[in-house]
Structure formats: C-alpha cells, structure tokens
VOTIPA-426013 format. One record per residue (C-alpha): x, y, z. Coordinates in steps of 0.25 Angstrom, whole numbers, plus 5000, padded with zeros to 4 digits. Layout:
N
XYZ;...
This chain:
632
527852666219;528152526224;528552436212;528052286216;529052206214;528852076219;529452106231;529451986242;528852076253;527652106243;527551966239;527451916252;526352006258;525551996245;525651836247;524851866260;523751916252;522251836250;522551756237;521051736236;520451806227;518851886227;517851826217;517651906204;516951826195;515851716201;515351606192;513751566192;513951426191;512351416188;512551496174;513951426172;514051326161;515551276164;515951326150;517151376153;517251506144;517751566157;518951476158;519051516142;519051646147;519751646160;521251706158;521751596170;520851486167;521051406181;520351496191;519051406185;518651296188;517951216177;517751076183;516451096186;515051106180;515551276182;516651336182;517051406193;518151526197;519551506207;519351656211;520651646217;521251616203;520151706196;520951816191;519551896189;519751936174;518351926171;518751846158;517651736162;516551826164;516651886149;516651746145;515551666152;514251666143;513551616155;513551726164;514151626174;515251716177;515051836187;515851966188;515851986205;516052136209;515652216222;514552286217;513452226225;514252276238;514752386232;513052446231;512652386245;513952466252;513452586246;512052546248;512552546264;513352686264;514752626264;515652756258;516252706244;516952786233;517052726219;518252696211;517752686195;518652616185;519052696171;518052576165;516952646169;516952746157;516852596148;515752546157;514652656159;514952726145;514852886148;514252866161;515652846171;515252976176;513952946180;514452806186;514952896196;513752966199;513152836201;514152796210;513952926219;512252926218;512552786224;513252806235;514852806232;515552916237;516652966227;516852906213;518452896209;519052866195;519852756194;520452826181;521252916189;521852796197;522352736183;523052866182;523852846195;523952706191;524752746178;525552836188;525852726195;526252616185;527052736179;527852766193;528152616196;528752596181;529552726182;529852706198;530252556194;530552526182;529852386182;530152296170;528452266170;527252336175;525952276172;524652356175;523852306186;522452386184;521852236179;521552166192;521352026185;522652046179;523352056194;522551936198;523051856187;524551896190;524251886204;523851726202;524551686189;525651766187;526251816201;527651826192;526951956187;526652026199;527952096199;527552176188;526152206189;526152366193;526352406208;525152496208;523652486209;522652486200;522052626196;520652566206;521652566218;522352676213;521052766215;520652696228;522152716234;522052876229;520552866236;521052816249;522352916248;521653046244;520353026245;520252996261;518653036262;518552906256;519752826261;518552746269;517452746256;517552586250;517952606236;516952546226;517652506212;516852526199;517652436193;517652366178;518352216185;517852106194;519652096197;519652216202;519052156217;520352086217;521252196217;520352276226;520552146235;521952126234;522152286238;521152306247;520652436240;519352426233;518152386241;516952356229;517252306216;516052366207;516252326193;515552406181;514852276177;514052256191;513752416190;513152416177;512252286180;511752356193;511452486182;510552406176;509952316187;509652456193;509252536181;510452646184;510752756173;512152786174;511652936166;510552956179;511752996186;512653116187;514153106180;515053126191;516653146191;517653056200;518053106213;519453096209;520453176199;520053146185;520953026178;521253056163;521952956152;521852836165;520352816161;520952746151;521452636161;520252546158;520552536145;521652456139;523052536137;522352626148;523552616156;524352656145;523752766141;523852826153;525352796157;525552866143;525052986146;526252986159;527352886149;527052906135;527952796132;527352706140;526652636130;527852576123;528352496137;526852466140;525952346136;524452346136;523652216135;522352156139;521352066138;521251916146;521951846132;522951926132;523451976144;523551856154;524351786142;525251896141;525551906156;525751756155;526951816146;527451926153;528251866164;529251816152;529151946146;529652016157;530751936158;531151956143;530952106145;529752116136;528952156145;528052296144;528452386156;526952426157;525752326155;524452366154;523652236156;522052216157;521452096156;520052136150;520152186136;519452316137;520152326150;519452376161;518352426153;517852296149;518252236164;517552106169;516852196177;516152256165;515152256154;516152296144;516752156139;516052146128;516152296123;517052356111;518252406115;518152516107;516852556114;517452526128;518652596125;518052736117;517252746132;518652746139;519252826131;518152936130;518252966145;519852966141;519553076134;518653156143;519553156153;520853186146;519953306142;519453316156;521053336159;521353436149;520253506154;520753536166;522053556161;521553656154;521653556141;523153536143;523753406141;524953426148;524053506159;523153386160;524553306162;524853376173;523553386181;523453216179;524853206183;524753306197;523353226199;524053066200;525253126207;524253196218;523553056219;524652966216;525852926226;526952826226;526652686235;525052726235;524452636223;525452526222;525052376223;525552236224;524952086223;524751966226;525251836222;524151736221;524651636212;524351556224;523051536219;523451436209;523051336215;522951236203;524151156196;524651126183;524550976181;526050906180;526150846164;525750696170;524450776176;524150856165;524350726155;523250656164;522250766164;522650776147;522150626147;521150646156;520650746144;520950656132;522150736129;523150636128;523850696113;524350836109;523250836102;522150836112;522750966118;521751056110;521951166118;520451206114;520151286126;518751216126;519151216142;519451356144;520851326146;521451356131;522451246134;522251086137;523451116149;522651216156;521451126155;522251016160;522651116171;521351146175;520950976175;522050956184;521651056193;520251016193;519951146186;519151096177;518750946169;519250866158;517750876154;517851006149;518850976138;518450986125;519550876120;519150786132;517450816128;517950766115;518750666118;517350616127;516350636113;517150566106;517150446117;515750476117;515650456102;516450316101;515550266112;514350306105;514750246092;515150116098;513850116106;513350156091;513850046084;513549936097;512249976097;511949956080;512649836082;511749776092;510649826085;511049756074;511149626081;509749666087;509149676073;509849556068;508949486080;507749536077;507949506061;508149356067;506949366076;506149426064;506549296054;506249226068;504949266072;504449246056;505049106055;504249076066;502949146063;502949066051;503348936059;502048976068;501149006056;501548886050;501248806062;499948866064;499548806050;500048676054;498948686066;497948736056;498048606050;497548526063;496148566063;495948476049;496648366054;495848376069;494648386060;495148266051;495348186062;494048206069;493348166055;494248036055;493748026070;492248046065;492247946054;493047846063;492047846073;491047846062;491647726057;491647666069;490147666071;489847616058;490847516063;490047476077;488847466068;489347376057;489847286068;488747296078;487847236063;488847136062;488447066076;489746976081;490446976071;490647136073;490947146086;492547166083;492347256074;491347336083;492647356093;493447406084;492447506079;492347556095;493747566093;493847646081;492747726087;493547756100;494647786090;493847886083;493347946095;494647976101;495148026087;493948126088;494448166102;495848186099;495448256086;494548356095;495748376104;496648436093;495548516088;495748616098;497348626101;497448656084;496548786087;497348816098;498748796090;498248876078;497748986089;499148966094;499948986083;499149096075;499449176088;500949116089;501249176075;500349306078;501349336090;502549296081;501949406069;501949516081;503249476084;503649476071;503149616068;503749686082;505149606079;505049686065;504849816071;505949786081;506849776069;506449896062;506649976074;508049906077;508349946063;508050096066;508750066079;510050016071;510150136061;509950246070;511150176079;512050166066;511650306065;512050346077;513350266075;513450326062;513150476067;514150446080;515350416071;515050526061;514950626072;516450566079;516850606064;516450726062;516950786076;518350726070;518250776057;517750906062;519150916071;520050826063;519650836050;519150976048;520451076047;519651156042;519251186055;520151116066;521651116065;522651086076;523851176076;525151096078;525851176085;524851206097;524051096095;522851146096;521451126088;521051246082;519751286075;519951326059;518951436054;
C-alpha cells in the first residue's frame, strides 16, 4: 500500500480540495439559553461563538465530535443526518444497498439481525457488514507498518478525530494511517466485487454525525443514517424490530473485527494476525483525553516515545456510544457485554465452518481478506484545512487590554474558573479578541460589576439615610413650629375673646353718658339763662356718647369675626400638626428600613468576601497555578 507521507504532490492536490465543511450539528437558537455548557464541552472551543444572546457553530471549525450535544440540557443542540432523504430516495425507487457499522449490535440489543430485514422489507437492496471492512482494515494498517516501517501510525476509523487534525494539527497528518476506514473499506470492496451494485447509492447506518464528513471528503458514501434518527423514527412509527425476519449480511461473515466499535477493538483484531502488537500499540479515548494527548504527541514523536500503532476514539464507549446514538449515558459494561456477545457468536460461527478448528478458522479468515483485499485499493489521504482558523491570538499589549477590559489587571484575577467555557482566562481573552465572545460572560468580570453594584448601592444607602435624616430633623422643627404657633393663635384668640366686654363696657359708658346728658339738657333747660352754657355742653356730651355707642357697635362685630377667625386659624394649624406628626413617624419607618438596607448591603459585600477569602475551608488558591479552587 501507498505510505502517505507527506509528499508535496499529495499536498498540493489536497490543498485544491473545498476546505468547507457540511453542517452536523444545528443549534435552535429558540430553546438555547447562551449557557455555554457546549463550549465547556467542546474539545476546540473557538468553532463557537458566544457573543450573542445564543451561541452559534463555525462548521468549518466544527470538528463534529458530538461533545456539545451530550452536554446541552436544553435540547438546543441537533444531531443532522441523512435520514430524512435517505426514506424519501427509497420511497421514490432509487437502487441503494446499506452498509451497517459493528455498533449496531450495542444499539438494537439482539435484534441486528432483524435490522436488516427491516432494511430489505423497506426497500434496500443488499445489507453489508461493516465488520468485515474492519477486518480488511487491520489488514491494511498491518501491510503499511510491515511494508513501511513508519515511526507512527494513528488509526483513522474516528472521522472527528481526522477533522481535528485536518484543522488543528496538519503537523499530524503524516502519520495518520494511509488507508480508509472500515465504512469505505466495504463500500470500495462493494464497488470492486459487487459490480450489480456498482450504481446502488450506499446508505450508512451509521453510529456519527462525522461520518458525513469523511463520506464528503472521499466522495463514497451517499446517505448518512445514524442509529439515533432510526430509533426515533421506530418509535414515531410504532416499528417492532422482532415483527421482522433476522437476515444474514450479503457479504462473508467478519469474526474478532465486530469488536471495532468497541475500544481496543482495533487491537484485538490486529492480535489475532501480530500477537505482539499490543506491546508497540496505544489505545486511548474519550474528548478529555485524547485531543490533549494528540496536542502531545508531535513531541513524542520527536523524542521516539511515540507508539507505533494508535488506537484513538473520541467517544468513550467508542463507536457504540457515538454522537449519533442513544448510548451515552449507558454502562459500559452493559454496552460492551452486547459487543462482545456477538464476538462470540461469530467466532463460534467460524469455528463452525472450520469444523471447530482454530487454526482452520485462521485460514478460512485469512483466504477471505486476501480474496477481498488488494494493494493501492483502500488507501487514503487528507486535507490541510488549518486554513480555517481564521481567528488570531491577541499580541501580549492586546491581550493586556481585553485583561483590563475584564477587570483582570493582577495574577490574581486570572482564576482560570472555566465559568466561560474556555478552562483558562487566555482562551477566553482569545475568544474576546476575536469577537468570539463578551467580557460579560465572565464570572470575575460579573463579580467585579456586583461588587460595583454593591458600593453604589451602599453609598446610595447611606446618601439616602442621611437626607432622611435631615428631612426628619425638618419636620421635628416644623412639629416645635407649628405648636409654638398654635399656641400663639389660641392665645390670641383669647385676647379677642376679651373685646366683646370691653365693646359691651363701653357702650354701658355710651348709655349712661347719653343719659347723663339728658338729665343734663333738663336741669339746664329749669335753670332758664343761666343754663344755657351748660345746655351746650350737655348736647356735646350727648354727641359724644352717641358717637361712642357707634364706634362701640362697630367693633362689636369685627371681635366675632376675629374669634371665628382665629378658632379656625388654630383648628387648621392642629390638622397640620397631626399630619406633620404622621409624616414623621413615616419618615422614621422610612429611615430604619434605609439603615436596614445599608446595613444588610454591606453585611452581604461581607459575606461574599468572607465566603472566598475567609473561608479555606472551602476556597483556597493554589500558588503555583494560581487558581481558586473549591475545598470539600
């Protein structure tokens, strides 16, 4: 087989190839609540874009993992497969056979059989096992490293872990195996020895939403059906997978390759050919673990630490619990015992045959993947799309500014919580600079802005208590006020009080004047001559009376009017009294609930630092990474 070597021919035509990639996950921006578990979960973090009110997907850095769909709570994000097309095709008579992944056996437990009866009562033409493609993939893993003798070999079967190297590390494309996965090994051996359906389209029943990727990037594989879609349209239809007959795969039977979903599969199966493989060999999975160590392994590799074979997978159950399954959540043990109970059938299935012959079971394997395998027909090579990164890394005067636009301006601020998604403060600061996402989102910046808050609430606190106060001390002077001068009006009005006897004192005065004066007139009028003097003086005195009487009568009325006036005066000065009172017993409630408020304000700014800073009980920061940890 052709070893892939980097050669600059190869890279030159794989440059010419679309780095655009197909969709495989959508995101219902209706149902998504921008909390960015899916960056938390996303191995390459900046194929999202968080700066909105949603966060949405760069497919074309999207290595199609799956990771974000296991980790949305929301349903917001959607698995995209070829299922709808995949029943209207059939629906309309287009010829198709189906490829079915080893998965299947994990995915419709003790029914794979009758999956492919299902498949022919609907249409599909011939039913292949992808199994036996894993067996000619080990054969040809095993050609290239005994043809080549390459210092590295990683397994290629995981088509998210292709993309990632395709995008994020080209510098390990060297080393990824030359040949296809067992999928496009079984469509390849269709197209060579199966020529009545060299024209079918090739329907995948498949356990990955990546896999449309590698089908796009080879041009073999027309409909990605994942298990996943099949099962929901099981139930939307009321389908029984046991109403339908069990019924063999159209091509030869695989034996230990069924194992190939399952991690170590690849192993396994090489073992039975190298029995020493094991002990050059790494197997590793799982989205913690192996994009970390393929950040690694380039420096490996140069050290000479590197395995010479590396069975990788990036789902943890491998392809049994693929993003395009139902299987995430399930036991590995109860994943794994289905797997391995179909190993067993058909290693007894083999022996069978072989008349129960180990060795003879060997042989008949080994004359089946020479009769299907030949040298130059399943190899493989890929594309360099780191292209796609389009984003930067901020220079250190850039990324000090977005720092200080997040309140990070100490070693101390750099929490590295992963409250963001990112798991450090430099990729989020990456991600800020590239108008990835927000300085909003945060959680040092969100505290930095309630602890703002807080201070501004406090001072607003203590502002407002201490106009209150000056308020109450107002209307404490207004309360002395307004009685001082109820009691000045009160007192007035008894002043007035005491007109009326003196109106009525001097009109008696009047009276007997004018009475006087008569008597007077008279007396003078008896005396003849003598009292005519005196008889004008009386008129006199008369007049004066009279006018007294006149003058008295005008008061009279003005003193009722004043002590109307008055008794009214000091009625409206009591009601102003009493509201003035209740105003100050509500501005007294006012004033303790705001020195409440102040009070609980700064007890709570207290308490969120003495929860941090004065609790290690519970939060310590370690020294050396400087970052705050939570103590149980």
């Amino acid at each position: 087989m052709r070893q892939y070597c980097a050669k600059k021919e190869d890279l030159m035509v794989n440059a010419q190839q679309s780095r655009s990639l197909t969709p495989v996950v959508k995101v219902d921006e209706t149902k998504c609540v921008n909390c960015h578990a899916c960056i938390t979960a996303c191995p390459v973090k900046f194929c999202n874009d968080g700066s909105g009110d949603h966060v949405t997907i760069n497919h074309d850095l999207c290595i199609g993992c799956g990771s974000c769909i296991k980790a949305c709570k929301h349903d917001a994000r959607i698995p995209l497969d070829d299922t709808k097309q995949f029943m209207q095709d059939l629906r309309n008579n287009v010829p198709m056979v189906a490829i079915v992944a080893p998965a299947v056996a994990a995915n419709f437990p003790r029914q794979h059989m009758n999956f492919n009866g299902w498949l022919k009562s609907i249409g599909v033409k011939a039913v292949f096992d992808v199994s036996f493609g894993a067996e000619l993939t080990v054969a040809s893993y095993l050609d290239h490293i005994q043809s080549n003798n390459p210092t590295t070999v990683i397994a290629q079967p995981c088509p998210a872990l292709v993309t990632y190297m395709e995008i994020y590390q080209p510098e390990l494309l060297p080393y990824l195996a030359p040949a296809d996965s067992p999928m496009l090994h079984i469509i390849k051996m269709i197209h060579q020895f199966y020529p009545q359906y060299r024209n079918h389209r090739v329907a995948v029943m498949s356990p990955c939403i990546a896999k449309r990727r590698e089908f796009d990037a080879t041009g073999m594989g027309d409909y990605n059906v994942t298990f996943r879609a099949i099962q929901s349209y099981f139930k939307r239809s009321g389908v029984n997978l046991a109403d339908y007959p069990a019924v063999d795969f159209d091509n030869p039977p695989a034996e230990r390759a069924v194992l190939f979903s399952t991690p170590g599969g690849l192993l396994r199966t090489a073992q039975r050919w190298k029995p020493d493989v094991a002990n050059v060999s790494r197997k590793i999975e799982g989205p913690e673990i192996v994009y970390d160590y393929l950040k690694k392994l380039p420096e490996m590799i140069r050290k000479g630490n590197a395995p010479v074979l590396i069975d990788c997978l990036n789902c943890e159950l491998g392809c049994n619990g693929g993003s395009g399954t139902n299987q995430q959540d399930t036991s590995p043990d109860e994943v794994e015992k289905l797997v391995e109970i179909r190993s067993q059938e058909m290693k007894q299935h083999a022996r069978s045959r072989a008349k129960w012959s180990l060795r003879g079971a060997r042989k008949q394997i080994e004359r089946l993947i020479k009769k299907y395998w030949k040298p130059g027909l399943y190899s493989r090579t890929y594309c360099d799309r780191s292209a796609n990164m389009w984003y930067t890394h901020p220079t250190p005067e850039q990324e000090k500014r977005v720092f200080a636009s997040m309140e990070k301006h100490e070693k101390c601020d750099m929490l590295d919580c992963s409250a963001c998604g990112y798991g450090s403060c430099k990729d989020m600061a990456v991600a800020i600079h590239n108008r990835l996402n927000r300085r909003e989102n945060c959680q040092h910046y969100r505290q930095k802005l309630v602890e703002q808050y807080r201070q501004r609430c406090e001072t607003i606190a203590s502002d407002i208590v201490k106009q209150i106060e000056q308020i109450a001390e107002m209307i404490s002077s207004q309360e002395s006020s307004f009685r001082q001068l109820e009691d000045d009006t009160r007192s007035m009005g008894k002043i007035t009080n005491e007109f009326d006897p003196i109106v009525k004192a001097i009109s008696s005065i009047s009276l007997q004047t004018h009475m006087l004066a008569l008597n007077a007139s008279v007396e003078a009028a008896h005396a003849g001559d003598a009292g005519r003097g005196f008889i004008v003086v009386a008129d006199e005195v008369k007049k004066l009376a009279e006018n007294a009487r006149a003058e008295a009568s005008k008061i009279d009325p003005y003193s009722a009017e004043l002590v109307q006036a008055y008794s009214a005066i000091a009625e409206k000065i009591e009601q102003a009294y009493t509201q003035s009172h209740k105003t100050s017993e509500l501005t007294g409630n006012i004033l303790q609930s705001a020195r409440d408020i102040a009070q609980s304000t700064l007890a709570d700014r207290e308490d969120t630092s003495s929860s941090i800073d004065n609790n290690p009980s519970r939060w310590r920061v370690d020294e050396t990474s400087n970052k705050m940890t939570h103590v149980d």
